[in-house]
C-alpha positions as CSV (number, residue, x, y, z in Angstrom):
1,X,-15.3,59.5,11.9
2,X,-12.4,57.4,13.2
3,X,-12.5,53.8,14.2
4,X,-10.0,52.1,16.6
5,X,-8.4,48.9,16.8
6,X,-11.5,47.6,18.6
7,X,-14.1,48.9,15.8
8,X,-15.9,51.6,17.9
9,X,-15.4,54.7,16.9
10,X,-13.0,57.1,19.6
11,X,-14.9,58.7,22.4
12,X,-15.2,62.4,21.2
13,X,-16.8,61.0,17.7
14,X,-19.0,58.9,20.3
15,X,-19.7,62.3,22.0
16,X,-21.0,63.9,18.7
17,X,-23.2,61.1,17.7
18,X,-24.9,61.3,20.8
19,X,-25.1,64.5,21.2
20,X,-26.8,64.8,17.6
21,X,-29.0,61.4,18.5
22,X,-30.2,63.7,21.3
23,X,-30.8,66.8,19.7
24,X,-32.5,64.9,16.7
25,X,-34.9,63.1,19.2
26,X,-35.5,66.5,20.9
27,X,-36.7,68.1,18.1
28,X,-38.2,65.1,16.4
29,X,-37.9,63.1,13.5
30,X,-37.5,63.3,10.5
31,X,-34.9,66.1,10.6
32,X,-33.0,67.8,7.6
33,X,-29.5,67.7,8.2
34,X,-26.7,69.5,6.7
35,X,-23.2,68.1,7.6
36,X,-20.0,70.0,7.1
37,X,-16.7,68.6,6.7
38,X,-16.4,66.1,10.0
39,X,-20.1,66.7,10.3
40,X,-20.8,65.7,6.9
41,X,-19.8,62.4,8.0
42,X,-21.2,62.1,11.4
43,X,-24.8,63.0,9.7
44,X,-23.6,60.2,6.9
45,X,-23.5,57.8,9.4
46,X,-26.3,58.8,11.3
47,X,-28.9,58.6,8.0
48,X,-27.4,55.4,7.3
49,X,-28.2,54.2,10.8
50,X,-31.2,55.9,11.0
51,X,-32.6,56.5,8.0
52,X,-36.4,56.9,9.2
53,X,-35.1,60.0,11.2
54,X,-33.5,61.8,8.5
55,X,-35.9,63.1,5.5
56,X,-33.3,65.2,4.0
57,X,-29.3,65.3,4.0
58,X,-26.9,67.2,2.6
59,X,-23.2,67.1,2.8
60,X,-20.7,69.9,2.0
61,X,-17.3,69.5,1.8
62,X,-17.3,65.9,3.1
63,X,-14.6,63.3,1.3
64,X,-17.5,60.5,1.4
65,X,-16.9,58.6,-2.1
66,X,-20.8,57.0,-2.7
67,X,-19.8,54.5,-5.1
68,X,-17.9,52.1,-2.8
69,X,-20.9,50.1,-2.6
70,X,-23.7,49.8,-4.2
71,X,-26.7,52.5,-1.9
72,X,-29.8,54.7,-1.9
73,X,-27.4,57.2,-2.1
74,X,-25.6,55.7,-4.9
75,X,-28.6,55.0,-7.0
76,X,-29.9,58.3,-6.8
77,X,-26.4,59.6,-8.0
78,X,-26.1,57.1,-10.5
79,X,-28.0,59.5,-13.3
80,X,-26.0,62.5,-12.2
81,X,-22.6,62.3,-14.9
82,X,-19.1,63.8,-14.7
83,X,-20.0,65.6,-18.1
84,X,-23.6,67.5,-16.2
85,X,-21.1,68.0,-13.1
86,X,-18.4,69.4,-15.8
87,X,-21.1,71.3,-17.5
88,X,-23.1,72.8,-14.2
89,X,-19.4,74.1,-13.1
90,X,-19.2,75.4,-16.5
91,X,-21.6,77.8,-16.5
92,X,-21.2,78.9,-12.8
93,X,-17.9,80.2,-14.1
94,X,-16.3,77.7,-11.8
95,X,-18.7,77.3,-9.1
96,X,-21.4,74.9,-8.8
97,X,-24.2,77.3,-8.5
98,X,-27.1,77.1,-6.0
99,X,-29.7,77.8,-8.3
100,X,-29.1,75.4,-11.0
101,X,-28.7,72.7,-8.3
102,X,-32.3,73.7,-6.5
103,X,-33.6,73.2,-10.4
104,X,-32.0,69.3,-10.2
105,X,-33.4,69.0,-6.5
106,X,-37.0,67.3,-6.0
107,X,-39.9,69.2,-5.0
108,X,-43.3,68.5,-3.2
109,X,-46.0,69.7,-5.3
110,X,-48.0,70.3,-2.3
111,X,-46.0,73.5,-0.6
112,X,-48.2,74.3,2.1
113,X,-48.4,70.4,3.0
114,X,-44.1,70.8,3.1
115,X,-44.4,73.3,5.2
116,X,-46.6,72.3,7.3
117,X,-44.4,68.8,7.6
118,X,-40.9,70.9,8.3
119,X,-42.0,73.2,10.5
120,X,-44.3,70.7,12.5
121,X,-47.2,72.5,12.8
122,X,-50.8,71.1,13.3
123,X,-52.3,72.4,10.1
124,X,-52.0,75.0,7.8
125,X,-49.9,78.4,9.9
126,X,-53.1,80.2,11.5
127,X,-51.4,82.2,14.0
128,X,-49.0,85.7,13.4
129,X,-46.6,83.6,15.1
130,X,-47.0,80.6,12.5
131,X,-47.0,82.8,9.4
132,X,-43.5,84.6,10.8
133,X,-42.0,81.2,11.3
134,X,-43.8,80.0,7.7
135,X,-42.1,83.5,6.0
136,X,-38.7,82.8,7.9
137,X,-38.7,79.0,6.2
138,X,-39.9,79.9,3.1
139,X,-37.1,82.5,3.2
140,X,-34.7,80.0,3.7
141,X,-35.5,77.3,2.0
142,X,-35.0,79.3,-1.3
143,X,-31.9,80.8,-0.6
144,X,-29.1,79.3,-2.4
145,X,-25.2,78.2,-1.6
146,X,-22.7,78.5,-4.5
147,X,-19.8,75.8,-3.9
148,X,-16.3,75.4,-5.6
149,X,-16.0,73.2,-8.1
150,X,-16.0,69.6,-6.6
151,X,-12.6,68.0,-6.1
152,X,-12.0,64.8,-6.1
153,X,-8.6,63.2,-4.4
154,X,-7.3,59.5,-4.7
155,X,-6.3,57.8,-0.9
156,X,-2.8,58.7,-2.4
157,X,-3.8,62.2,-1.5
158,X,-3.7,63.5,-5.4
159,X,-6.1,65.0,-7.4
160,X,-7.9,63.4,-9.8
């Protein structure tokens, strides 16, 4: 997200954050949200501003360096080393592999209560039309993403 001379961000990154402040408030809060690239930063900056509305966010692809200052974000990173990143790329033959990162990633221990909190429901899915959506999620929510390796560049534009 650009900022301008005057400190506000340019009209078409105002657009988008709007535009997902809208769509977040139609669908209601707390939202997952997954940014990519430009979007990983416009959902950055929307958890940071509005951090009750986001339960979950993941960001792919997005230059964001965490360790500027110290953060949530941050903190939780903190554990998470350059040799278990070296390693986890190690055995995904290059890749950071979906499934070793859903093993690293937190987990309710009450499922049906998670799903029931994601998909919004009033209780436990009752209807056909509950247990479809609850089979769809539960589908997705298991499927995994392998990413290239992580690169990391200096504001010089090199890698380091």
């Amino acid at each position: 997200m650009e900022v301008g001379d005057d400190g506000d961000p340019p009209p078409h990154d105002r657009y988008a954050a709007a535009a997902l402040s809208v769509a977040v408030d139609d669908t209601g809060s707390p939202v997952d949200l997954i940014g990519l690239c430009q979007g990983g930063w416009l959902s950055l900056v929307y958890a940071a501003r509005f951090p009750r509305k986001v339960r979950r966010l993941v960001l792919a692809g997005a230059p964001v360096d965490i360790t500027a200052a110290p953060s949530v974000l941050s903190t939780a990173a903190n554990p998470i080393t350059g040799v278990m990143i070296d390693e986890l790329i190690r055995l995904g033959d290059g890749l950071v592999r979906g499934r070793h990162m859903a093993n690293l990633w937190p987990r309710e221990l009450d499922e049906t209560s998670r799903v029931v909190e994601s998909l919004q429901l009033a209780g436990p899915p009752a209807t056909d039309a509950e247990r479809r959506a609850e089979a769809i999620f539960t589908r997705w929510d298991r499927r995994t993403l392998d990413l290239p390796e992580p690169t990391l560049w200096n504001l010089n534009g090199h890698r380091l």
